[in-house]
C-alpha positions, 0 to 999 in steps of 0.5 A: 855950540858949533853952528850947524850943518844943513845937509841936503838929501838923505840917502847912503852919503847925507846920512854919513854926513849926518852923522859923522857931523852929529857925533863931533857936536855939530847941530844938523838940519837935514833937508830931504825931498825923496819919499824914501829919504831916510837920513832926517831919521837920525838922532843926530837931526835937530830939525828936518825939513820937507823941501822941494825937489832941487831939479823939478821945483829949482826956484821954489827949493833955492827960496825955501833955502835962503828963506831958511837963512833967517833962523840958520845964518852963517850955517854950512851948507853941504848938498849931498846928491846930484840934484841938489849939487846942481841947483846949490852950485847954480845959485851959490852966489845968493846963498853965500849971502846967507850961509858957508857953502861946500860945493863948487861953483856951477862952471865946475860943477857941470864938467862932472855932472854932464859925463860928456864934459868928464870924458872930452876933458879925460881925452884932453888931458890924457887920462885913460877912459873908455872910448865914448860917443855922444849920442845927439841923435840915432845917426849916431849909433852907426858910429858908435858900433863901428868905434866900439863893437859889442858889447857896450853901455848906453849911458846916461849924460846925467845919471841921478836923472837917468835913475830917477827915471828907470831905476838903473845907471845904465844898459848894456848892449850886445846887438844894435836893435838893443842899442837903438831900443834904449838910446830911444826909451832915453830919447822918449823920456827927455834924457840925453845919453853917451855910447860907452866902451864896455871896459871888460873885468868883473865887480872887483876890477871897480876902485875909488879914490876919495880925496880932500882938494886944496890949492891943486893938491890932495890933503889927504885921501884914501881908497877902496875896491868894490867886491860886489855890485847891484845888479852886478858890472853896472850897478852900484855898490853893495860891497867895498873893501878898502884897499891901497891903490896908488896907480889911480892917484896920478890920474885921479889928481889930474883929472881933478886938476882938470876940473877944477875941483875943490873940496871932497871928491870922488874918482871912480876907475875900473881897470882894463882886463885886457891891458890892465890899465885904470880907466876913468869911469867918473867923478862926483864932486860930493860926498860919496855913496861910501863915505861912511867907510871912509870915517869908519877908515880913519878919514873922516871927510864930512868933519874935514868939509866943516872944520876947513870951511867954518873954523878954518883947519886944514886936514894933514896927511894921516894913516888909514886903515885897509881891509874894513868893508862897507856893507849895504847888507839889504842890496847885498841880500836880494841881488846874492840871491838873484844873481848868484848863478850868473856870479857863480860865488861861493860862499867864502866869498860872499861871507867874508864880508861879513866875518871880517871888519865892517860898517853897514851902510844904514844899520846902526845900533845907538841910530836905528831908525834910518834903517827901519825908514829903509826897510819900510821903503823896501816893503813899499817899492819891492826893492832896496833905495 
């Protein structure tokens, strides 16, 4: 038996982990602390286990996990969300001691948690991104207006904090009184934030590029294109495509470069509507909202992650398949409905999604029951996790 795999948060990315790891024989412990986690529901969980939340209770989480390390010594430890990132990179030096980690030290990890890191280094390095301001106080509004002009994003330093707290990723702005109204709302809640160029163009004008970092170089990588976000220009995901986009590669190595980054990673652009260029939007240095359409393409990252890092493979250049969509079908459903005159769709366009080659992002036959977890937190809170 393969040693197994403990994953850390059980949303979209810790359950394509889980079960991309659960099909190729791995045994999976899935560690959740969410009330509307749904990932330790899969059939491919031997054991899950209730911590607790890896940024409020950070002792107790990173105990109970080295506590763990007496029944699951030698595992692989993959966290899968912000939160987890943080407290598994801040303490990775006492868990190596018990366990293989996939994450990168703290020193790193911080430069794309903390956007404000992202950008001063994307300035630095000549990587295209929105004009941004660092917001330490309200003095700064004035200069941000007269950098950036309207319309434009208050946006969090740290948006998993950010979410947590108001359920959004971001606000954008059209007058100087809504700037003020939501840079205070952040301020009151503890939650430090960045004054951001609104970069215009529509949904589609989103991509992402997913890569393996090895030595500097990426081993193997694939994209894709959003076609449709929740709610629409600032929110996340509900539809991909995956598509071939090589102007972001440049860019995405050298920022990746930047960082330090190692091991999986995420870079997100949108391209400029008014010159056309990609401009850096962010990095996640974990496995991705989307991962499961990464698999699903033929570059399966969460067996990538564990071959390199527990028997010691290497991935090589492979071909990928473009044109498969990933599909949150649940999101896509209520925001169509809610934003549909401010989308202005037509139903070709919305339909063609689903008509054309796609992996849902939770439903699965052989492994329905995260997606009735998930249905069953949507009753409970109004709206899809």
């Amino acid at each position: 038996m393969r040693p197994p795999a403990i994953v850390i948060s059980g949303l979209f990315a810790g359950l394509a982990v889980i079960r991309s790891l659960g099909r190729a024989g791995v045994p999976v412990v899935a560690l959740h602390h969410g009330p509307d986690e749904f990932g330790h529901f899969s059939r491919w969980v031997i054991k899950d286990i209730r911590v607790s939340h890896p940024e409020h209770e950070e002792s107790a989480f990173v105990e109970r996990l080295i506590a763990l390390g007496a029944d699951y010594a030698g595992a692989l430890v993959i966290p899968t969300s912000d939160e987890a990132v943080k407290a598994v990179s801040r303490h990775k030096e006492r868990l190596e001691e018990h366990y293989v980690v996939a994450c990168v030290d703290w020193t790193v990890a911080e430069r794309f948690i903390d956007k404000k890191h992202t950008y001063a280094l994307a300035a630095e390095l000549g990587v295209p991104a929105p004009r941004t301001v660092v917001a330490n106080s309200i003095d700064d509004l004035d200069a941000a207006v007269d950098l950036l002009g309207f319309p434009c994003l208050v946006k969090p330093r740290e948006s998993h904090l950010y979410v947590e707290t108001f359920g959004r990723k971001m606000v954008k702005v059209h007058t100087f009184d809504e700037m003020r109204r939501a840079y205070q709302e952040a301020a009151d809640a503890g939650l430090e934030v960045l004054i951001q160029e609104f970069i215009p163009g529509d949904d589609t004008a989103g991509v992402n590029y997913n890569a393996y970092m090895h030595d500097g170089e990426p081993l193997i990588a694939c994209m894709a294109q959003k076609v449709r976000l929740s709610p629409p220009q600032t929110g996340r995901p509900r539809v991909l495509v995956s598509r071939d986009i090589p102007e972001i590669a440049t860019a995405a190595r050298t920022i990746l470069n930047g960082l330090g980054v190692h091991g999986f990673a995420c870079t997100e652009f949108k391209q400029d509507a008014r010159d056309g260029i990609y401009k850096l939007m962010e990095v996640n240095g974990r496995p991705n909202l989307s991962t499961a359409l990464s698999v699903r393409c033929g570059v399966n990252f969460p067996t990538i992650i564990y071959e390199h890092l527990m028997e010691a493979r290497l991935p090589t250049p492979a071909p990928w398949r473009t044109g498969l969509y990933w599909v949150d079908g649940l999101s896509d459903a209520l925001h169509s409905a809610r934003h549909l005159r401010a989308e202005r769709s037509l139903p070709p366009f919305l339909l063609r999604p689903y008509l054309r080659p796609h992996v849902w992002a939770t439903f699965e036959l052989r492994d329905v029951r995260p997606f009735a977890a998930r249905v069953l937190a949507l009753a409970r809170n109004g709206r899809p996790t």
